[in-house]
C-alpha positions in Angstrom: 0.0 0.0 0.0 1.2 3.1 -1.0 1.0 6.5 0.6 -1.4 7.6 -1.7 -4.0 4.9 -1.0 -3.6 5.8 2.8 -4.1 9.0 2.1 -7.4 8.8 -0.1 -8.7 6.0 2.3 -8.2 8.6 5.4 -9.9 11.2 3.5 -12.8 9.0 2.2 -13.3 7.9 6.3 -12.7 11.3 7.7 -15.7 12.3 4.8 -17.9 9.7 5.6 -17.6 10.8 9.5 -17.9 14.2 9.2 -21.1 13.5 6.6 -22.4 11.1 9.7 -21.9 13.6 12.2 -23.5 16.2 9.5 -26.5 14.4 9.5 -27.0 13.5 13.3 -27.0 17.5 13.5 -29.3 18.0 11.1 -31.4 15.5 13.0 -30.8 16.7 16.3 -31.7 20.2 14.4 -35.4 19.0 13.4 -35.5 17.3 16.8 -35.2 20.1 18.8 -37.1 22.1 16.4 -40.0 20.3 16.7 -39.9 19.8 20.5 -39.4 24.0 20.4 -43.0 24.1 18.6 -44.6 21.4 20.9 -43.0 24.1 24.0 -44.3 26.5 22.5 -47.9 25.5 21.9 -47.8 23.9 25.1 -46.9 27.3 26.4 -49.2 29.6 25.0 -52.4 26.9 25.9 -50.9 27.2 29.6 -51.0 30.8 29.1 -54.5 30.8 27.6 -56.2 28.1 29.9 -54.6 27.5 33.2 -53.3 31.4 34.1 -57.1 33.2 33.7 -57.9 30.4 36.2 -55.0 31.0 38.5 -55.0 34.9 38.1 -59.0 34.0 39.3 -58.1 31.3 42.4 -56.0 34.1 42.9 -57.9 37.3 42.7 -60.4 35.0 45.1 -58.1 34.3 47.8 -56.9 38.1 48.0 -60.8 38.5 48.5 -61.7 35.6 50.8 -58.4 36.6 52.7 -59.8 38.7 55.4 -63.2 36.2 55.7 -60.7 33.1 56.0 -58.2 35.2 59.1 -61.8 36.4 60.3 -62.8 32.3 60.7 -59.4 31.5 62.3 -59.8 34.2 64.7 -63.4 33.6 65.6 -62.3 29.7 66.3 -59.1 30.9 68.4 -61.4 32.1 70.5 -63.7 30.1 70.7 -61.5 27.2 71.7 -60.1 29.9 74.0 -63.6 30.5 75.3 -64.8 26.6 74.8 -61.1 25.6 77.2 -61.6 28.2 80.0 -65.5 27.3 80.1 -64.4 23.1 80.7 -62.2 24.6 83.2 -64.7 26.0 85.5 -67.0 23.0 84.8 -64.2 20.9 85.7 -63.9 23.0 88.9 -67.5 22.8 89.9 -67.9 19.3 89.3 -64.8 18.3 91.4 -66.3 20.6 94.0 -69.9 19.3 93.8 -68.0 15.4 94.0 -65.9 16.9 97.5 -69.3 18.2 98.7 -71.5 14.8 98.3 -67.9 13.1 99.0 -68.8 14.7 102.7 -72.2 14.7 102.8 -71.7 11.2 102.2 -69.7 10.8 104.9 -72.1 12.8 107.5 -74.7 10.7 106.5 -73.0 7.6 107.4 -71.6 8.8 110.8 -74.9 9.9 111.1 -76.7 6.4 110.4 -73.8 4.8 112.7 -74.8 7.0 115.5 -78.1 6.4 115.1 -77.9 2.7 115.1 -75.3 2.9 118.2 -78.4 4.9 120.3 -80.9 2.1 119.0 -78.8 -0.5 120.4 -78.4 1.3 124.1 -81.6 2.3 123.9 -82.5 -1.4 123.5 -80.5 -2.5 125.7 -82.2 0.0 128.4 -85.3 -0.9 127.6 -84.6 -4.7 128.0 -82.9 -4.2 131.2 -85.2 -1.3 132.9 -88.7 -2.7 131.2 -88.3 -6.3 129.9 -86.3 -7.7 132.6 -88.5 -6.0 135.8 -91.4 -7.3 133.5 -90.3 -10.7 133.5 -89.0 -11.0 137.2 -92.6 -9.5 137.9 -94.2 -12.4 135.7 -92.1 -14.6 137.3 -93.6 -13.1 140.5 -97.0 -13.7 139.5 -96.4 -17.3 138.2 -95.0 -17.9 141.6 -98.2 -16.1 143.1 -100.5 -18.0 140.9 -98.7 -21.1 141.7 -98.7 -21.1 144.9 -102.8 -19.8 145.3 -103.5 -22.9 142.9 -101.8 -25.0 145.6 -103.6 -23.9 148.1 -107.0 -23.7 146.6 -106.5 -27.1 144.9 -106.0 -28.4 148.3 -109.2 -27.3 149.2 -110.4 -28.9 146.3 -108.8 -32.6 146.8 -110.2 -32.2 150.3 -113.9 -31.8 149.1 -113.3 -34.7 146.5 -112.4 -36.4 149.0 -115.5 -36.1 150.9 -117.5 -37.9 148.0 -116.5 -41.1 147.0 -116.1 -41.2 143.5 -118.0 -44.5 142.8 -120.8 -42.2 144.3 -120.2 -39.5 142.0 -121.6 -41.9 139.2 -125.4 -43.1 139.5 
């Protein structure tokens, strides 16, 4: 191979690649190009559709603005309000529990005194009226005892006039 062959072959490859690369430009051109055009329409129906609507959400928040801080402020306080108000019911209600929590208790040393004076008086009444009243009954049994034996002797004594065989007819 001669120098010249080299040299034409070098120049025929270098052609070929720089025509390649010519081409993938041209390509990337159209490419980009066309992806420009598809931005661009893109762009202008964002501009068209989606900004009147934004410039509106927007033009509605600058006006609802004052209604929505209004809202927030009115619900501050009334959680403000509704907090402080379960406070003092909180308050009364423990103080209404402490106050039956003692009543409660008054009543029950109450009933236990109660019942105590039940049982002495009971127990006073059983040994000032129940036990005089049976020691009297047991009096009077006696009493009655004793009168039986003697009338009964009286009795025997005028059975024992009459035969009993007589007695019958």
């Amino acid at each position: 191979m001669d120098l010249q062959t080299l040299l034409t072959i070098s120049i025929t490859v270098t052609t070929f690649a720089v025509v390649i690369q010519a081409g993938i430009l041209v390509a990337l051109y159209l490419s980009v190009r066309k992806s420009s055009e598809r931005m661009e329409a893109l762009a202008t129906e964002v501009k068209t559709k989606v900004l009147p609507t934004a410039e509106t959400a927007q033009a509605m928040l600058i006006e609802l603005r004052p209604k929505i801080e209004n809202v927030v402020e009115n619900l501050s306080e009334s959680t403000t309000l509704a907090r402080s108000q379960m406070q003092r019911l909180d308050a009364t209600v423990s103080d209404v529990v402490d106050r039956a929590r003692l009543q409660v208790i008054r009543a029950d040393e109450l009933l236990s005194r109660t019942m105590d004076r039940v049982e002495e008086a009971t127990d006073m009444v059983h040994k000032t009226v129940v036990s005089p009243v049976r020691q009297f009954s047991g009096l009077i049994q006696g009493v009655t005892a004793g009168m039986e034996f003697l009338l009964g002797a009286r009795r025997r004594r005028a059975r024992e006039g009459v035969p009993q065989d007589e007695m019958f007819i």
